[in-house]
RODRENLO-981211 format. One line per 2 residues: number of its first residue (from 1); their letters; for each residue x, y, z of N, C-alpha, C. Coordinates in steps of 0.2 Angstrom, whole numbers, plus 5000, padded with zeros to 4 digits. Layout:
NUM> A> X Y Z X Y Z X Y Z ~ ...
//
This chain:
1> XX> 4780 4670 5162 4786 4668 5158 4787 4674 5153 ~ 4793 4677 5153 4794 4683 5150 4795 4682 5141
3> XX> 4790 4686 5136 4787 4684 5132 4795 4687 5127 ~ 4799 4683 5123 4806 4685 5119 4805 4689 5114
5> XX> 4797 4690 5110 4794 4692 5105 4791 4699 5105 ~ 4793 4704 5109 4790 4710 5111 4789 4714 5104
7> XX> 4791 4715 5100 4791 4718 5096 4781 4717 5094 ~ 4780 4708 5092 4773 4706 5093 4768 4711 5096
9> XX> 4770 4711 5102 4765 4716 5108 4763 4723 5104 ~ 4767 4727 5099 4764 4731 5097 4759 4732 5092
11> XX> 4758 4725 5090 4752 4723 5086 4747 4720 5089 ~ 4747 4718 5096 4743 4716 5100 4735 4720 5102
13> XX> 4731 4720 5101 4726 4724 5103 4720 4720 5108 ~ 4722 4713 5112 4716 4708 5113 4713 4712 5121
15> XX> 4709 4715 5120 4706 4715 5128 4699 4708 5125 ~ 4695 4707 5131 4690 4702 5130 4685 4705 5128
17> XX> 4684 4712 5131 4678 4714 5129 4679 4714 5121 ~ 4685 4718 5115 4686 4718 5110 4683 4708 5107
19> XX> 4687 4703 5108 4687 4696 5107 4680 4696 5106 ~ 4675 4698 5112 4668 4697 5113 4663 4702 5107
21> XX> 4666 4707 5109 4662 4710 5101 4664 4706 5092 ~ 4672 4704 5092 4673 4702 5088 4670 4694 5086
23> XX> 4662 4693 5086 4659 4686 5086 4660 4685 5078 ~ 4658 4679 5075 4659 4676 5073 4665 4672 5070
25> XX> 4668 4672 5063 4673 4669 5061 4679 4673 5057 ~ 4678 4677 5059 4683 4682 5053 4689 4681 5058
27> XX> 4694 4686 5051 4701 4684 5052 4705 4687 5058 ~ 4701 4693 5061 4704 4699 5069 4702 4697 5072
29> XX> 4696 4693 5075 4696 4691 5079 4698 4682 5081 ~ 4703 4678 5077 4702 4673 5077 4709 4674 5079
31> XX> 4713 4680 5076 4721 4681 5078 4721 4684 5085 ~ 4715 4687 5086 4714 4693 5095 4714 4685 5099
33> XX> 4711 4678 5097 4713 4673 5101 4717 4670 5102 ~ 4722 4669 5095 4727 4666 5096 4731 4672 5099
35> XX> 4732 4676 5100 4737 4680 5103 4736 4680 5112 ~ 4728 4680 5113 4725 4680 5120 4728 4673 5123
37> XX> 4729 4668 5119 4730 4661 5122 4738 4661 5122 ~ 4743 4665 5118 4750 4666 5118 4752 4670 5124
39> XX> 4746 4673 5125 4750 4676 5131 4748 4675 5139 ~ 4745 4669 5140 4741 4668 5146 4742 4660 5147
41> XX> 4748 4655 5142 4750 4651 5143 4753 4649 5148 ~ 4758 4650 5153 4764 4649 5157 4759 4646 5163
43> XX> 4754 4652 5164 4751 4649 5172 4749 4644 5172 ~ 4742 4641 5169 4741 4635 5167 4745 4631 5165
45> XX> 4751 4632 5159 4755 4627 5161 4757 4624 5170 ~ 4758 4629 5173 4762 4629 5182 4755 4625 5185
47> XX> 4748 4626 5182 4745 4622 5186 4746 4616 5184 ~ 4745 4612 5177 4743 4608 5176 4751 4602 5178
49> XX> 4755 4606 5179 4761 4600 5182 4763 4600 5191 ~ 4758 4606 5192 4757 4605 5200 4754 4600 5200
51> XX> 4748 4599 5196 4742 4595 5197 4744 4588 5196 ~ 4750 4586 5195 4754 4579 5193 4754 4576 5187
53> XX> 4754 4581 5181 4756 4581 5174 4763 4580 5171 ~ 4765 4575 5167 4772 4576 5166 4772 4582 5163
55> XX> 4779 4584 5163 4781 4589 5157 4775 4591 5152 ~ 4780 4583 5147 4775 4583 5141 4767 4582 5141
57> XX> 4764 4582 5145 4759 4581 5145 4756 4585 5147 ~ 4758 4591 5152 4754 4594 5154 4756 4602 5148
59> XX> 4761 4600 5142 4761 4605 5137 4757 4603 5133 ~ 4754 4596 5132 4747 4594 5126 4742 4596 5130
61> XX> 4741 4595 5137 4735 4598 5140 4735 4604 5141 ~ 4740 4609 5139 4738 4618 5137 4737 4619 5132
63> XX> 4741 4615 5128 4737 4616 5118 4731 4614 5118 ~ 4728 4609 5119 4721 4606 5118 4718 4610 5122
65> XX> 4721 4614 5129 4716 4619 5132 4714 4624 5127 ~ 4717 4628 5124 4718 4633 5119 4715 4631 5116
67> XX> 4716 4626 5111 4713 4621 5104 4705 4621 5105 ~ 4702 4619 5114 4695 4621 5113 4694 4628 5114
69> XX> 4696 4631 5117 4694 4639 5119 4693 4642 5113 ~ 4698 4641 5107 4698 4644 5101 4691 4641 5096
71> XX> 4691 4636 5094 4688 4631 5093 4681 4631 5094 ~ 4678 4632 5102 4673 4631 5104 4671 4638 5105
73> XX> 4673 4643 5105 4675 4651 5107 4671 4651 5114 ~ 4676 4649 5118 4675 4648 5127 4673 4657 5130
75> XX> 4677 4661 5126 4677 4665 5127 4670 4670 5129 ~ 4665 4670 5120 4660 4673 5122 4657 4671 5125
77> XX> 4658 4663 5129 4653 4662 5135 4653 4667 5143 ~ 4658 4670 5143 4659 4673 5145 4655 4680 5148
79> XX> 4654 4682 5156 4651 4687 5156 4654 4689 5165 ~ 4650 4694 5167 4651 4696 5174 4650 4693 5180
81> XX> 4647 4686 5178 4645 4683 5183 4651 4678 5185 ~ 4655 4676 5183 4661 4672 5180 4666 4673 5185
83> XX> 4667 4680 5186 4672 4682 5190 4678 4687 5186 ~ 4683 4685 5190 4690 4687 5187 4690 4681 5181
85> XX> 4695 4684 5176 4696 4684 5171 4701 4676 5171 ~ 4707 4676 5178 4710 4671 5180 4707 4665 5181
87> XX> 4701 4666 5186 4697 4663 5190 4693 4659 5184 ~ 4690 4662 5180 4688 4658 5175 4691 4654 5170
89> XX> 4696 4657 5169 4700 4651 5166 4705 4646 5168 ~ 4704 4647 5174 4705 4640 5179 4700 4637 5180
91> XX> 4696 4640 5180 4687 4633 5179 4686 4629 5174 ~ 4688 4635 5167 4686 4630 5163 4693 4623 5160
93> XX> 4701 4626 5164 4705 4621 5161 4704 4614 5168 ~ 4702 4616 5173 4700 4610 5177 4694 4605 5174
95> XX> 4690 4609 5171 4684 4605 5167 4688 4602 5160 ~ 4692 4605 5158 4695 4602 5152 4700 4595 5154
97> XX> 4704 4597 5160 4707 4591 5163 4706 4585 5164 ~ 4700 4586 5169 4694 4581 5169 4691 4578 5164
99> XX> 4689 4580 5159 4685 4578 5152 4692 4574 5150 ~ 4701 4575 5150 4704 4574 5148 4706 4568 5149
101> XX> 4707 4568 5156 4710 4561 5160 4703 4555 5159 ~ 4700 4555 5156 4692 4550 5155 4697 4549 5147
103> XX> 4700 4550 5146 4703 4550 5136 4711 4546 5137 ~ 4710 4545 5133 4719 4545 5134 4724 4549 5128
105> XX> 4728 4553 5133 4731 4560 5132 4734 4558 5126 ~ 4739 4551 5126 4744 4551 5122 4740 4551 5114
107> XX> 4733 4550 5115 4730 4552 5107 4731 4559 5104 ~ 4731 4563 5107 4733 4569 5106 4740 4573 5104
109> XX> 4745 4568 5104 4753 4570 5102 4752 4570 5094 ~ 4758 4573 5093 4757 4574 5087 4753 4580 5083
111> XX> 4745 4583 5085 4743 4585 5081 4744 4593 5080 ~ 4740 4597 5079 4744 4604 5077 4741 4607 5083
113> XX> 4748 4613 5083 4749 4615 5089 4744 4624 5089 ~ 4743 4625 5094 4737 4633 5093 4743 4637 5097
115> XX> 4748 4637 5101 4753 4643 5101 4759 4638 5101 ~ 4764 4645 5101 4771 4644 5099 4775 4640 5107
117> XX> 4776 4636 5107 4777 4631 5113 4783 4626 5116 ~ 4791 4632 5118 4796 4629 5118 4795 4624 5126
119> XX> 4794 4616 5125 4794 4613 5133 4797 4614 5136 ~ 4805 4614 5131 4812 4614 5137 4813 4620 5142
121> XX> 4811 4625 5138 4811 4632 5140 4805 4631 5146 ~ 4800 4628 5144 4794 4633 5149 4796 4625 5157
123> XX> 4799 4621 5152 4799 4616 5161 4803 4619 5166 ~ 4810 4622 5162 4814 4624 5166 4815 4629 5169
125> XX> 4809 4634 5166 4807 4639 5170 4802 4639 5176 ~ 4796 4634 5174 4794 4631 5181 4799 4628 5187
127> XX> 4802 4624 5185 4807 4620 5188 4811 4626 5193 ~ 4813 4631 5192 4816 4636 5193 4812 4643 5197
129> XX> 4804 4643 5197 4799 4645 5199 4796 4641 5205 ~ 4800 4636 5206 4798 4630 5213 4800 4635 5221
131> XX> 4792 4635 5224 4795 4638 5231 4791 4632 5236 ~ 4796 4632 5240 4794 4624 5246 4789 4626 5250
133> XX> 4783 4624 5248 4776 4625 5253 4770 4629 5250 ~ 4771 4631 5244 4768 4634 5240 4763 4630 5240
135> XX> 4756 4633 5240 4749 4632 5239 4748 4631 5229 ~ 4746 4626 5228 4742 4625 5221 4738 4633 5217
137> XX> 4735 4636 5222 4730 4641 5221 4735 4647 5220 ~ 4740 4647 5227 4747 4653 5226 4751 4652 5220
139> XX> 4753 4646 5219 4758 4646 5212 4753 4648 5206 ~ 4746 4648 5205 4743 4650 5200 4741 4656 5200
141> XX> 4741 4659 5207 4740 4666 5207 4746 4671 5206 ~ 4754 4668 5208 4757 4670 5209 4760 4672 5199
143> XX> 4761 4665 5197 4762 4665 5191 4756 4670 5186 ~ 4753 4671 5189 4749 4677 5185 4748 4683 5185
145> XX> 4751 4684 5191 4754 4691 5194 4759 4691 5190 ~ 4766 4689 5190 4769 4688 5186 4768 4691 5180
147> XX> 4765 4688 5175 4762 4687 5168 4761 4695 5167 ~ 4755 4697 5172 4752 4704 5170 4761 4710 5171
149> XX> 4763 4705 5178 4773 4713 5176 4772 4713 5170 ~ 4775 4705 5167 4778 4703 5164 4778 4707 5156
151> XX> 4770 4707 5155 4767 4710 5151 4769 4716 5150 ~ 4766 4720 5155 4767 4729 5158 4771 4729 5155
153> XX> 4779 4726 5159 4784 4728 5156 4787 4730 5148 ~ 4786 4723 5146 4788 4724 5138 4783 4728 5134
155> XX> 4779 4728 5136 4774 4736 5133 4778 4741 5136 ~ 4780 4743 5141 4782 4750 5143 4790 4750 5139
157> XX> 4792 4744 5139 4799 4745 5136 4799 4747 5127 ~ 4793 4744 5126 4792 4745 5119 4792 4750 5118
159> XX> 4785 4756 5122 4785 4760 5119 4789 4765 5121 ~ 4796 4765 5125 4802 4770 5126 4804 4769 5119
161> XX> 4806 4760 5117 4808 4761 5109 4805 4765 5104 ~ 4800 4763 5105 4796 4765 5098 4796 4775 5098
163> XX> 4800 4778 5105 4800 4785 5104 4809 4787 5103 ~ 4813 4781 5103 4819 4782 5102 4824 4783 5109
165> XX> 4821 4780 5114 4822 4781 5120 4824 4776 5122 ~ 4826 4768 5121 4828 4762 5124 4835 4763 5130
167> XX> 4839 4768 5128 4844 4769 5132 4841 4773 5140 ~ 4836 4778 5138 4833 4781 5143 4828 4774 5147
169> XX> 4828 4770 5147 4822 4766 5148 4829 4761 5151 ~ 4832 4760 5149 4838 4752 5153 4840 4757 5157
171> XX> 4842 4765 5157 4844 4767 5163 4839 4768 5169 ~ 4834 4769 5166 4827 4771 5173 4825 4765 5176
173> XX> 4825 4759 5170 4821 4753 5172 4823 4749 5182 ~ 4830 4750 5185 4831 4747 5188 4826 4752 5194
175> XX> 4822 4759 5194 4820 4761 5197 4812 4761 5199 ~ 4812 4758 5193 4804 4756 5192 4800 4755 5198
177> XX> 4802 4750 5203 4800 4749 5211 4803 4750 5216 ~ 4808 4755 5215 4811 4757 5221 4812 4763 5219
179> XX> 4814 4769 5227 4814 4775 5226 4824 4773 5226 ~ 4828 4779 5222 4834 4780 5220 4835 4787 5225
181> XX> 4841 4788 5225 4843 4793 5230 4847 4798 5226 ~ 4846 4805 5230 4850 4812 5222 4856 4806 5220
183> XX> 4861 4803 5225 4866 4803 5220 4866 4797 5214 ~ 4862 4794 5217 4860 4786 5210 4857 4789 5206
185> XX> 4852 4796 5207 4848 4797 5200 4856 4802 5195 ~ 4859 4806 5199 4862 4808 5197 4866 4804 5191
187> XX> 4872 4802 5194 4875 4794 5191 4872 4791 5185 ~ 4864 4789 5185 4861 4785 5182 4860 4791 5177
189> XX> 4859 4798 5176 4856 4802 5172 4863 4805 5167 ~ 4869 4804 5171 4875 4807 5168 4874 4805 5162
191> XX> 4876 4799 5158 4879 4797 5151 4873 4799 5147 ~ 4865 4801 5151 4861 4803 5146 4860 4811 5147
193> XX> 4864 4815 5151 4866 4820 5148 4861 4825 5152 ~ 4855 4822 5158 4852 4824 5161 4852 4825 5169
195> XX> 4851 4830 5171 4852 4831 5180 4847 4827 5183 ~ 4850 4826 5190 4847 4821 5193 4840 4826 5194
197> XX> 4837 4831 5192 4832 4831 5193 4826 4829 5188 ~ 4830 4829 5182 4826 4828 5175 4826 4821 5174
199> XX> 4831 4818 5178 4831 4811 5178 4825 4808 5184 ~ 4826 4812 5188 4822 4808 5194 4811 4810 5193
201> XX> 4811 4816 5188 4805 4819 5184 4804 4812 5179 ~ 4809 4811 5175 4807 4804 5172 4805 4797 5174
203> XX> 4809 4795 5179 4810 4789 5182 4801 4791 5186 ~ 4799 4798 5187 4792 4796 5190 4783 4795 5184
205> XX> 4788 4799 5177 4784 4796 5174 4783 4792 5172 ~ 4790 4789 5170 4789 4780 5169 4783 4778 5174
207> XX> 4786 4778 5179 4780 4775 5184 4776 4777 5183 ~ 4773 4780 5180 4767 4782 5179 4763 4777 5172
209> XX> 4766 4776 5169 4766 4774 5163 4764 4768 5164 ~ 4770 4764 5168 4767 4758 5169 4762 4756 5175
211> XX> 4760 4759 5178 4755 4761 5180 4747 4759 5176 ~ 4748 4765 5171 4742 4765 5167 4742 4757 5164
213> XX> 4750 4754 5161 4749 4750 5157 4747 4741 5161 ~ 4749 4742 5166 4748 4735 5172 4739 4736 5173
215> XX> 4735 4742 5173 4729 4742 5173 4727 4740 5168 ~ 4728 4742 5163 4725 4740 5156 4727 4731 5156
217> XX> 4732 4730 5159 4733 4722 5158 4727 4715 5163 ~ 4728 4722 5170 4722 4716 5173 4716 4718 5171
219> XX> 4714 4721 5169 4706 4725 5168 4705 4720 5161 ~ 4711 4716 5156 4707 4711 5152 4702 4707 5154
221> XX> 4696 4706 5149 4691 4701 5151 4687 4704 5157 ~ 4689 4709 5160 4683 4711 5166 4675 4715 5165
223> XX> 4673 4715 5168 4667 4718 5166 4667 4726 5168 ~ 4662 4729 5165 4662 4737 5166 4661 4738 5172
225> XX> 4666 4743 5178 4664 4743 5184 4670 4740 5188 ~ 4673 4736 5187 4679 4731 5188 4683 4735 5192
227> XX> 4685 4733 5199 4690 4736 5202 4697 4734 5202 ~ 4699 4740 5195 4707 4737 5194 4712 4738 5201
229> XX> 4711 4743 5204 4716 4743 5213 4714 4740 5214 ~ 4710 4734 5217 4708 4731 5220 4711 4724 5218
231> XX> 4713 4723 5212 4713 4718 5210 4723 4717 5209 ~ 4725 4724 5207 4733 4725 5207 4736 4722 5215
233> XX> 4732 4726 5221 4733 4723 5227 4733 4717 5229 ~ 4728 4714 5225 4729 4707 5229 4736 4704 5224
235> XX> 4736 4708 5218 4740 4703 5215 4748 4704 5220 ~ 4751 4711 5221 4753 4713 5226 4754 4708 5231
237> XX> 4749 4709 5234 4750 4705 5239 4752 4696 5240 ~ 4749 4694 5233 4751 4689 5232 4760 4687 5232
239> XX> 4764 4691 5228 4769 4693 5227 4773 4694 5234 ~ 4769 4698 5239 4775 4701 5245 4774 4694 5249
241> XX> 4767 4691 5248 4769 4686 5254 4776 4681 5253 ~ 4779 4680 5249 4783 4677 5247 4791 4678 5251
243> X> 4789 4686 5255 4797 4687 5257 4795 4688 5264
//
């Protein structure tokens, strides 16, 4: 789910390795969790109402997921043997599920909330995220493939802003996954004043850039050694089989 708050992201620094170095209770790293749990909400939301959660109930069951993650610091349990980064935070919110349906959830309403959490926005964008025949396991991998563009992107867009460049980045950006032909770069480079060769030399650094920054996105939480191609493709593929 595409984060409205982008500006946030340039104060963000959360890899898992930083989180795990940052032990104890100070104020950096208590923020590197709530920003890690702000931005890795949406997919577990998509499971927890595949799973047969209402709405609201399946938004008290990502708060209270977070609430103990931060809480119990799930995180520095954390290590190589665990897996992907995804993978184990679907383990531990299926254990938390569990522990939760033994309670009764509606205790839970009301209390304080550990991220910023519109229901109506985020149901309506599951609701709108619905494909007929979808696997539980696909909508979660799918949704997290997702996340990681999601993410890329507004970082990559930031930092065009942050060099004064926003206009150069809305015209490249439709180019970012597909190849443009001389006359579309041309066209697309006019009102900024550049030939379609200096435009078509941007439009491949961008890619390049995002590139770097989709890497840095899935490589959170992984262990040294972590094969990010490895892991981009399956996301990839996750993505293609859809068409």
């Amino acid at each position: 789910m595409p984060d409205s708050d982008a500006n946030m992201r340039k104060f963000r620094t959360t890899r898992w390795s930083m989180v795990l170095r940052a032990r104890g209770e100070g104020p950096e790293a208590s923020r590197a969790l709530e920003d890690f749990c702000q931005d890795y909400w949406f997919p577990l939301y998509a499971w927890c109402r595949r799973k047969g959660l209402p709405a609201s109930d399946a938004e008290d069951m990502v708060q209270g997921f977070f609430q103990k993650v931060i809480e119990k610091r799930l995180l520095d349990h954390a290590d190589a043997e665990r897996g992907k980064l995804r993978t184990y935070l679907l383990t531990i919110l299926n254990r938390h599920i569990n522990d939760e349906r033994k309670k009764n959830l509606a205790e839970r309403r009301g209390g304080g909330k550990v991220i910023s959490f519109d229901g109506e926005e985020a149901e309506n964008f599951y609701v709108d995220q619905q494909i007929e025949g979808e696997s539980d396991e696909h909508l979660y991998d799918r949704q997290w493939a997702l996340t990681m563009l999601n993410h890329a992107v507004a970082k990559l867009e930031l930092s065009y802003a942050d060099r004064g460049k926003g206009d150069q980045f809305e015209a490249m950006k439709r180019f970012l996954n597909e190849e443009g032909s001389a006359e579309e770069y041309a066209m697309a480079g006019e009102p900024l004043k550049m030939t379609e060769g200096s435009f078509k030399i941007a439009v491949h650094r961008m890619r390049a850039k995002f590139r770097e920054l989709l890497r840095a996105e899935v490589t959170i939480g992984q262990p040294e050694g972590f094969d990010a191609d490895e892991e981009i493709e399956y996301l990839a593929q996750v993505l293609r089989s859809l068409h």
